[in-house]
C-alpha positions as CSV (number, residue, x, y, z in Angstrom):
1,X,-22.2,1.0,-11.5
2,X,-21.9,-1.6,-14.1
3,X,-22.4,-5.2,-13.4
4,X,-19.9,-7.0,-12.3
5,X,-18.2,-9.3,-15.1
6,X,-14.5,-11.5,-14.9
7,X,-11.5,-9.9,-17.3
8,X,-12.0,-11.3,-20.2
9,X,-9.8,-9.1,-22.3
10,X,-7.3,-9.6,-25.2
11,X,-6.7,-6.7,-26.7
12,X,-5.9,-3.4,-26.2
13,X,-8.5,-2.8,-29.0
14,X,-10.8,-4.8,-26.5
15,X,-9.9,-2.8,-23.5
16,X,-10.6,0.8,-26.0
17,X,-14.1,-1.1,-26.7
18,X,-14.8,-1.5,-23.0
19,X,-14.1,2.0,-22.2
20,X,-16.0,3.5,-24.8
21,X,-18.9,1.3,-23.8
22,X,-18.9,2.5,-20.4
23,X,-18.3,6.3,-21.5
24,X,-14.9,5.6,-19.5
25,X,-11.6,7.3,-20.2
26,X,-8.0,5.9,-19.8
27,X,-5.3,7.4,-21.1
28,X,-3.5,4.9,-23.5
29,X,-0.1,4.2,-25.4
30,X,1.6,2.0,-27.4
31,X,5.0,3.8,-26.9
32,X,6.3,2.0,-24.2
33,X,9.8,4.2,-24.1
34,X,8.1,6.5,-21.8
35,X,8.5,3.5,-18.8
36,X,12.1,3.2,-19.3
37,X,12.8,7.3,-18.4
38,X,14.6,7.8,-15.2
39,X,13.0,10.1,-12.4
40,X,14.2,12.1,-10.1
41,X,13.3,11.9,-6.6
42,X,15.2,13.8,-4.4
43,X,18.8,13.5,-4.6
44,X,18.3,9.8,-5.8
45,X,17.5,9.3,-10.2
46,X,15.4,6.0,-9.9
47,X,16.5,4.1,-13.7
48,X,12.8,4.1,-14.7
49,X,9.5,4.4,-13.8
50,X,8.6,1.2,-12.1
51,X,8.3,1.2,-8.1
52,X,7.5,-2.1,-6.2
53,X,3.9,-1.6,-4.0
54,X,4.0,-2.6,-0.4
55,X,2.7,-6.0,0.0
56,X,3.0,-7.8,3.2
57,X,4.1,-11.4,3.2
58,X,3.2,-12.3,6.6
59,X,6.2,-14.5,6.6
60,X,8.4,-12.3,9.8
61,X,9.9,-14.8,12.9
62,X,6.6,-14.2,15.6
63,X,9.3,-13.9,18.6
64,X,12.3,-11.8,16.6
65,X,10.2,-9.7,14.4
66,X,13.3,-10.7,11.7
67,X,12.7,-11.1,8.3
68,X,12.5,-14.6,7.4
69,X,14.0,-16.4,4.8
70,X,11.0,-16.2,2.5
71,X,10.9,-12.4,2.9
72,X,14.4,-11.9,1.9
73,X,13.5,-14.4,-1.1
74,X,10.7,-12.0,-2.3
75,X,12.8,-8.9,-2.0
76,X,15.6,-10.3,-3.8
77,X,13.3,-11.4,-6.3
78,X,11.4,-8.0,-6.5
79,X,15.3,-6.3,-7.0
80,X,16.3,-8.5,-9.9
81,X,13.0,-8.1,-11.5
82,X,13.6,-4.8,-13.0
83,X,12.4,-2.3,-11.2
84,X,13.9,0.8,-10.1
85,X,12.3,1.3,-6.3
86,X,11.0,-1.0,-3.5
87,X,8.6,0.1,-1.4
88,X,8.9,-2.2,1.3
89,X,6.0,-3.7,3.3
90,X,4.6,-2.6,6.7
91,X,7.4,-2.8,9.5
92,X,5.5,-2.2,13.0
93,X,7.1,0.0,15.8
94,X,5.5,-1.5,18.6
95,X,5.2,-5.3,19.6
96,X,1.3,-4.5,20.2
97,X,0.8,-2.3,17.0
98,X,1.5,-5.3,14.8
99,X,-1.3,-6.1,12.5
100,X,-0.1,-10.4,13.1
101,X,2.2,-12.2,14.8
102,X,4.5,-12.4,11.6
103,X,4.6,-8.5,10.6
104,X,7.7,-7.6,10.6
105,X,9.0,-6.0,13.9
106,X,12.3,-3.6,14.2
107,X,14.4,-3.2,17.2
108,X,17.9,-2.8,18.0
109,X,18.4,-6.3,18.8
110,X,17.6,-7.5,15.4
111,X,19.3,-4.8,13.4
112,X,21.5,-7.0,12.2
113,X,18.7,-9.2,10.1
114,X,17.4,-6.0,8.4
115,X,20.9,-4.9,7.6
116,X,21.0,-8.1,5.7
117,X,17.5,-7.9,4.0
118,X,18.8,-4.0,2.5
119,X,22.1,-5.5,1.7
120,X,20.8,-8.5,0.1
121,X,18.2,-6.7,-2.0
122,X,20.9,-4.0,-3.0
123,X,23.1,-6.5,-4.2
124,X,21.0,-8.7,-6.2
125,X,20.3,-5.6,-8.7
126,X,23.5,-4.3,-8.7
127,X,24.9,-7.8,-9.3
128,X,21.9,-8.2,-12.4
129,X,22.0,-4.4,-13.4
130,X,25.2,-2.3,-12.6
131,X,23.3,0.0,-10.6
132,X,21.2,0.8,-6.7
133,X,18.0,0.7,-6.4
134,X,16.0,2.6,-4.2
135,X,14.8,1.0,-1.0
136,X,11.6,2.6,1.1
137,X,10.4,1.0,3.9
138,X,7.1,1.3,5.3
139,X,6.9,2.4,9.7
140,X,3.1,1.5,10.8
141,X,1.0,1.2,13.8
142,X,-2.1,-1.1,13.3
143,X,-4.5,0.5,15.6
144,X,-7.8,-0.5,15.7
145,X,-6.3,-3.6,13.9
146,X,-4.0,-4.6,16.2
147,X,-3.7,-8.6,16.1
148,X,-0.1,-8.8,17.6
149,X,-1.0,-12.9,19.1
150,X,-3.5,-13.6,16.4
151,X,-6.5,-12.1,18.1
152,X,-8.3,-8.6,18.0
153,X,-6.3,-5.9,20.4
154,X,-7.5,-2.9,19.0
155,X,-6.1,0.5,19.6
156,X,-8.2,2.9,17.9
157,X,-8.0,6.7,17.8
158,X,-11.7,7.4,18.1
159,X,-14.8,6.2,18.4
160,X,-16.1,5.5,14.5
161,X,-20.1,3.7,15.0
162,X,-19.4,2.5,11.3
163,X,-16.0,0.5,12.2
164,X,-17.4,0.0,15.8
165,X,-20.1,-2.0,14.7
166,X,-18.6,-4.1,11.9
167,X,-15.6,-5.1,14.1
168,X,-17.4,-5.8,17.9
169,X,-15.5,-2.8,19.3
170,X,-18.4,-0.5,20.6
171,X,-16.8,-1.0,24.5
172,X,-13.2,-0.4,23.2
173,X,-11.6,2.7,25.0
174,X,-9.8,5.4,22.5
175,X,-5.8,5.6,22.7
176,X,-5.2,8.6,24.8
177,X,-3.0,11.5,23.8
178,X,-0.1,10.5,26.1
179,X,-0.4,6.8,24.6
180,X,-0.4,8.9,20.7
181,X,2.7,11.0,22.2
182,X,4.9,8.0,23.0
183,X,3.8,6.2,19.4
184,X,5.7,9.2,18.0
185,X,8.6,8.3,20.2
186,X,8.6,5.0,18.8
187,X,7.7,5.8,15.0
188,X,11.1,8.4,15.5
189,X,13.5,5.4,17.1
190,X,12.1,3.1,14.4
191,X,12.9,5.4,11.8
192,X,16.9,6.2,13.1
193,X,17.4,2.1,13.3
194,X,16.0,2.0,9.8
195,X,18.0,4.8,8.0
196,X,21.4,2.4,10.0
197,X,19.8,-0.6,8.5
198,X,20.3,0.6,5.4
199,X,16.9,1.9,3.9
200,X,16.9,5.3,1.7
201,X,13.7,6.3,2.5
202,X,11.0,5.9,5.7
203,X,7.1,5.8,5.1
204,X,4.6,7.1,7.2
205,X,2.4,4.9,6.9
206,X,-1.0,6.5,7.0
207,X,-3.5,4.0,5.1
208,X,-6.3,1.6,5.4
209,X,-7.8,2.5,8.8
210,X,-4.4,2.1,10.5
211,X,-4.0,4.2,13.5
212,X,-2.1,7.3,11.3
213,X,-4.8,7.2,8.9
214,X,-7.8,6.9,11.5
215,X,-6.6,10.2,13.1
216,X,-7.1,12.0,9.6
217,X,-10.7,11.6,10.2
218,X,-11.1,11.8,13.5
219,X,-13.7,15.1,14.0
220,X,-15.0,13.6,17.0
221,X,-12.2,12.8,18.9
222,X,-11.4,15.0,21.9
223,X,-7.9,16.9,22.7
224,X,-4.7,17.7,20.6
225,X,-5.1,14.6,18.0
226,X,-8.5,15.4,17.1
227,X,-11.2,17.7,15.9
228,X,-9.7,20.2,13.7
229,X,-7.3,19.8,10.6
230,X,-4.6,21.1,12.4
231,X,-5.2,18.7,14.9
232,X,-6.1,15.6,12.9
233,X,-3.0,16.2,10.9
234,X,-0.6,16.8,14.1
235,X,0.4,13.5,14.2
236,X,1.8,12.8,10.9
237,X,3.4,16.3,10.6
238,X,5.0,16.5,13.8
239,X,6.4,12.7,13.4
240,X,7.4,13.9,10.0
241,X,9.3,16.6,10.9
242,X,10.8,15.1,13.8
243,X,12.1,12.5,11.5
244,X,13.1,14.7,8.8
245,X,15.5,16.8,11.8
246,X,16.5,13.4,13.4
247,X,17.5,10.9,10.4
248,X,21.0,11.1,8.3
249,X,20.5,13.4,5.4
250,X,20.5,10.1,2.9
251,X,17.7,8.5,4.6
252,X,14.4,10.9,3.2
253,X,10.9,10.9,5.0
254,X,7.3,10.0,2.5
255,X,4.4,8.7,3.0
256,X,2.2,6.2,2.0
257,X,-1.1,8.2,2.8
258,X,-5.0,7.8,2.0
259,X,-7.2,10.3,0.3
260,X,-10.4,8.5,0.8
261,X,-11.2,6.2,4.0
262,X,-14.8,6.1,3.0
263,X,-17.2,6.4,6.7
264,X,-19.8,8.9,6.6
265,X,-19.0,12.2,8.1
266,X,-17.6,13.1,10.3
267,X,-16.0,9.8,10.8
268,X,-14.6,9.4,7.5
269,X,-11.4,11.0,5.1
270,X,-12.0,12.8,2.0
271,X,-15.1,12.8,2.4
272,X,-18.1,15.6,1.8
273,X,-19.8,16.9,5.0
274,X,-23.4,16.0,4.8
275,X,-27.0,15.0,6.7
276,X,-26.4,11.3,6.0
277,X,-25.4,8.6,8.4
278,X,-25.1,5.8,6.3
279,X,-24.1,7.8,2.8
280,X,-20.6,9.2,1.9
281,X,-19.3,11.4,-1.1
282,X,-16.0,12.1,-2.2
283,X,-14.3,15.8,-1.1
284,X,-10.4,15.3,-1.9
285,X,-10.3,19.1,-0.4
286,X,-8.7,18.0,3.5
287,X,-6.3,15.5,1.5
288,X,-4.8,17.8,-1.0
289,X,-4.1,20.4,1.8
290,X,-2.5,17.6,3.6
291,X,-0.3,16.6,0.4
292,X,0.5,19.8,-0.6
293,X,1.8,20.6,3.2
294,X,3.7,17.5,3.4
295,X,5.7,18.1,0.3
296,X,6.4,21.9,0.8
297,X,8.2,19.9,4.1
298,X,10.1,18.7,2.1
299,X,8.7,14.9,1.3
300,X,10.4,14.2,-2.3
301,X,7.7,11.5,-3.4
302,X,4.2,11.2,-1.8
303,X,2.2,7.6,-2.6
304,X,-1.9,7.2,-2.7
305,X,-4.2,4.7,-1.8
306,X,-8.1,4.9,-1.0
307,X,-10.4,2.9,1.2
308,X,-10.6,0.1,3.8
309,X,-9.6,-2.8,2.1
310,X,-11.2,-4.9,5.0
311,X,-14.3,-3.6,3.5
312,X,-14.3,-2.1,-0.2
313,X,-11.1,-4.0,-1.6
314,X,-12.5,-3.7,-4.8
315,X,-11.3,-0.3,-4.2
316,X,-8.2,-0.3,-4.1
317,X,-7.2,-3.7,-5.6
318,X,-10.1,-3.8,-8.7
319,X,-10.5,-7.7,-8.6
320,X,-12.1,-11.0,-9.8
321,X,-12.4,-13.4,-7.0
322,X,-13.5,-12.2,-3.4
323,X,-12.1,-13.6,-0.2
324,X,-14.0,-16.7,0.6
325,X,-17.3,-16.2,2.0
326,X,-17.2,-12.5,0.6
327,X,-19.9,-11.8,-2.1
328,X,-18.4,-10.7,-5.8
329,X,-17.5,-6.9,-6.0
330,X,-20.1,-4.8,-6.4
331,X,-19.3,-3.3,-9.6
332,X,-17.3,-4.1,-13.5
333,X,-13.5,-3.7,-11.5
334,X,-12.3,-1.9,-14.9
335,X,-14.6,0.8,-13.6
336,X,-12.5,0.6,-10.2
337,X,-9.4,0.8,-12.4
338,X,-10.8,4.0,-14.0
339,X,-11.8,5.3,-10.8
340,X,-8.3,5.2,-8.8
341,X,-6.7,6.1,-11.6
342,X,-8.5,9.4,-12.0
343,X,-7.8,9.6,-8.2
344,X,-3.9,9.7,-8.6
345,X,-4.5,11.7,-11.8
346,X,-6.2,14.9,-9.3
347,X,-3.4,14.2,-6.8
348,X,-0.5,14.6,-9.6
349,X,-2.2,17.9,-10.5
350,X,-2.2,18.9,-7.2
351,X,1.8,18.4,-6.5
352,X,2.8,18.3,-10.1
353,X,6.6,19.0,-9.0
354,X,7.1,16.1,-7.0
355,X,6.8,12.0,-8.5
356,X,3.2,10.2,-7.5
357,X,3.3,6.6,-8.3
358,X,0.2,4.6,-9.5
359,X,-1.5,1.6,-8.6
360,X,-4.5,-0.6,-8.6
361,X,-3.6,-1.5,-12.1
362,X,-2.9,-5.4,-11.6
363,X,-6.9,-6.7,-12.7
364,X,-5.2,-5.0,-16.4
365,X,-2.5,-7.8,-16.8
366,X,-1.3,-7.9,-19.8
367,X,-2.7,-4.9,-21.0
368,X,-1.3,-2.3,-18.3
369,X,1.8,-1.1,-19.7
370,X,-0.3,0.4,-22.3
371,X,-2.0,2.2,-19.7
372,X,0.8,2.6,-17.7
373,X,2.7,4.7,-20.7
374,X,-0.5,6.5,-21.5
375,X,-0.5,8.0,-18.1
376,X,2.8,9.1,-18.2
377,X,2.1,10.8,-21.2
378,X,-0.5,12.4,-20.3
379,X,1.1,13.3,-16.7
380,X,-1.2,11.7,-14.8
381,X,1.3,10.1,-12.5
382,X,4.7,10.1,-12.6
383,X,5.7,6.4,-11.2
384,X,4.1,3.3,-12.1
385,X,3.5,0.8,-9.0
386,X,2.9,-3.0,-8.5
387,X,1.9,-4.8,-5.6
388,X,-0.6,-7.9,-6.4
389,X,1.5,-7.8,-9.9
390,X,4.6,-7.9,-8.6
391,X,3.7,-11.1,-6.1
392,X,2.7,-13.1,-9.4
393,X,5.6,-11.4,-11.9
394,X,8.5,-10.4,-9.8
395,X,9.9,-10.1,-13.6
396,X,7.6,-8.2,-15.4
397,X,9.0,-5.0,-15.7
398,X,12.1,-6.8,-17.7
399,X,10.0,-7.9,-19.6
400,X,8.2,-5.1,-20.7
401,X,11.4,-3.0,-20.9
402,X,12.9,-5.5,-22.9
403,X,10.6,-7.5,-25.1
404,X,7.4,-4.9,-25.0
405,X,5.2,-6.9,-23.6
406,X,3.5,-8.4,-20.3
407,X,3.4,-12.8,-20.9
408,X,-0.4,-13.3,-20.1
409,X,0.7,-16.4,-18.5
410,X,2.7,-14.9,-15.5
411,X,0.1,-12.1,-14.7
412,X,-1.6,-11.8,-11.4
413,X,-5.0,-13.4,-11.9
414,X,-6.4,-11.2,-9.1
415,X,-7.7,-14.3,-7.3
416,X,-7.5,-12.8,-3.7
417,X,-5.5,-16.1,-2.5
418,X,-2.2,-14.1,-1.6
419,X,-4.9,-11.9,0.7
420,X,-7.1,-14.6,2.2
421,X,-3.7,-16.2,2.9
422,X,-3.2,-13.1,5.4
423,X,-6.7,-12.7,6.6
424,X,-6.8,-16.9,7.3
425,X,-3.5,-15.7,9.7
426,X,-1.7,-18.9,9.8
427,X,0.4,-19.0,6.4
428,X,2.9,-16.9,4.2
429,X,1.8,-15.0,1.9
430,X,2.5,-14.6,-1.6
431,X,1.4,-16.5,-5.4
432,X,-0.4,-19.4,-5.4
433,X,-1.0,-19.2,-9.3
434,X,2.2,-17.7,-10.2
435,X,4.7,-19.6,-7.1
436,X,2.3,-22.8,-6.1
437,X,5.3,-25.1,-5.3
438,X,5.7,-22.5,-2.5
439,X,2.5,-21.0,-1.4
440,X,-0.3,-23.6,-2.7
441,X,0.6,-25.1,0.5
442,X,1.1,-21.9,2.3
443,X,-3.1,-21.2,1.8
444,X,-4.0,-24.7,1.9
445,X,-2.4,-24.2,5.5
446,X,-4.6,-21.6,6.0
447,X,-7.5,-23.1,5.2
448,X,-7.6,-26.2,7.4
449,X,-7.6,-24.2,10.0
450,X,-9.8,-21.7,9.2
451,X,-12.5,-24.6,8.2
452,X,-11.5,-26.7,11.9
453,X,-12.5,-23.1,13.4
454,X,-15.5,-22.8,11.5
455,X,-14.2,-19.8,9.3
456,X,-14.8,-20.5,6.3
């Protein structure tokens, strides 16, 4: 690892200098052309290659579950920003699997609120562009990080030391299987009052040490859910193909799954069997099987992420300024960059006939379409995602479309503020930089109370 240093960038000459210092390689272009392709996915031709990421905005009604006026807000702004798909933030399927009190909850009694959210989202692109969009929505369960009143409820799928320790839950039982069983009732109900609502696509959520996820790693844990990789896996496949029988033929199944939830074996995903306790090594081998099995179901698009971002978010979201209290990242995040993007790059080899989208890319600013179009080039994903950048620069995929170029001054800043807004758990999350009017208050909000608590 390189020592850890802020973007300082101007470049992409600088960015080629950086690489080559660190015997790096990203695949780079200044033919932007490539971004503006339509895909296929499906039956559906997305316009071009940009997706929306799933970000949460804490910002749901606490009693309803309903998206709030703030949410639909962001999604209209994400719809007449340019690009082609939204991948819509975690939806929970259970009161006590929600990850907050404001996650956003779906039942039949608030149908009608999400019916708006997908109609309202639809229309503002048609209205700016002539055409749909596709709209995914993400179906989650937070398991051992369960918070559904604003305290720890954990539900966790087995017993991990690593996690155990780090989050006080040594004493806390394991789900049982009938408990696992039911969850697949509920992730199947979820999904049929989401395809009504409106959405084109469900997500299996299956990330971040989220119940789904947990299970993929589970070698310990006793019964039907756990142990082998045909029972590890059961949960995700069987829910998958339940849904893929059950929902309208418009409505397709995905999933938004990790490769790499980083615990020593044999408590962790994608990772090598070894002697260590405390040491872990990438082994994408369980993963790929997992990928290539859930497209030969017939998943049309698969999305990646890696690690716990409770605990390596420099992992997945390569950034500047920790949470507070949280030390600097351990490492130059242009090596993280690098590192899940040759991540996606191995997955998009691995199911070259189906679209994987990218991410991570947001600590790049101004400089990532070049990187975005080199990748395409050079096939190592087929979609380019924003999350973090998409919070700060709802617009930026007009603008690089249309002008060539990301405005250094709207770019995410990868200050952590729209995350410490969710981990403080009072506010709504979103830009402070980019949309202060809004959410400066939302964090400072946030932080009075985490500092009267004595959080901070």
């Amino acid at each position: 690892m390189s020592e850890f240093r802020r973007f300082n960038l101007k470049t992409l000459d600088d960015l080629k200098a950086e690489l080559e210092r660190l015997g790096m390689y990203l695949p780079l272009s200044e033919d932007l052309s490539v971004l503006a392709e339509p895909v296929k996915v499906g039956s559906h031709t997305l316009s071009n290659r940009f997706i929306v990421q799933p970000m949460e905005g804490v910002d749901a009604d606490p009693a309803s579950g309903n998206p709030s006026e703030l949410t639909c807000r962001r999604y209209r702004r994400f719809a007449e920003g340019g690009s082609s798909m939204i991948w819509a933030e975690a939806v929970a399927v259970v009161p006590d699997g929600r990850s907050n009190p404001k996650q956003m909850l779906i039942t039949k009694s608030n149908l009608d609120a999400y019916k708006r959210l997908v109609d309202e989202t639809k229309q503002a692109a048609m209205d700016k562009y002539g055409h749909e969009i596709l709209f995914v929505v993400q179906l989650t369960h937070s398991g051992r990080f369960s918070k559904p009143d604003g305290i720890p409820a954990p539900l966790k799928a087995q017993h991990n030391p690593h996690l155990d320790k780090a989050l006080g839950m040594e004493t806390v039982d394991v789900v049982s299987d009938d408990y696992l069983d039911r969850i697949q009732d509920d992730f199947i109900n979820c999904a049929k009052l989401c395809a009504e609502a409106g959405f084109d696509g469900v997500d299996m959520k299956a990330v971040h040490g989220y119940l789904i996820a947990e299970l993929l790693g589970a070698h310990r844990r006793p019964g039907k859910y756990g142990g082998s990789y045909e029972n590890r896996t059961r949960f995700i496949k069987e829910c998958s193909m339940r849904m893929m029988r059950e929902l309208p033929p418009e409505c397709f199944v995905t999933s938004r799954t990790t490769v790499l939830e980083p615990c020593p074996y044999p408590y962790g995903w994608g990772v090598a069997a070894n002697e260590s306790d405390t040491d872990w090594n990438i082994d994408l081998t369980e993963p790929k099987q997992l990928l290539r099995e859930l497209k030969d179901m017939g998943m049309p698009l698969l999305n990646i992420s890696i690690g716990f971002p409770r605990f390596q978010p420099y992992m997945n979201r390569p950034h500047d300024n920790s949470l507070v209290g949280a030390p600097p990242p351990p490492e130059y995040p242009l090596e993280g960059v690098v590192r899940f993007q040759n991540i996606i790059r191995d997955i998009q080899m691995e199911i070259p006939d189906i679209p994987v989208p990218t991410a991570g890319l947001a600590w790049l600013r101004h400089l990532t379409p070049y990187v975005a179009a080199g990748m395409i080039k050079e096939k190592w994903c087929t979609l380019i995602g924003q999350g973090r950048g998409a919070f700060a620069y709802p617009d930026s995929v007009n603008d690089i479309l249309n002008k060539g170029i990301m405005d250094p001054k709207k770019c995410c800043t990868t200050c952590s503020m729209c995350s410490q807004i969710m981990k403080d758990g009072v506010a709504c999350g979103g830009c402070v930089v980019r949309d202060r009017e809004i959410y400066g208050p939302e964090l400072l909000k946030g932080r009075v109370v985490a500092k009267a608590k004595g959080l901070d």
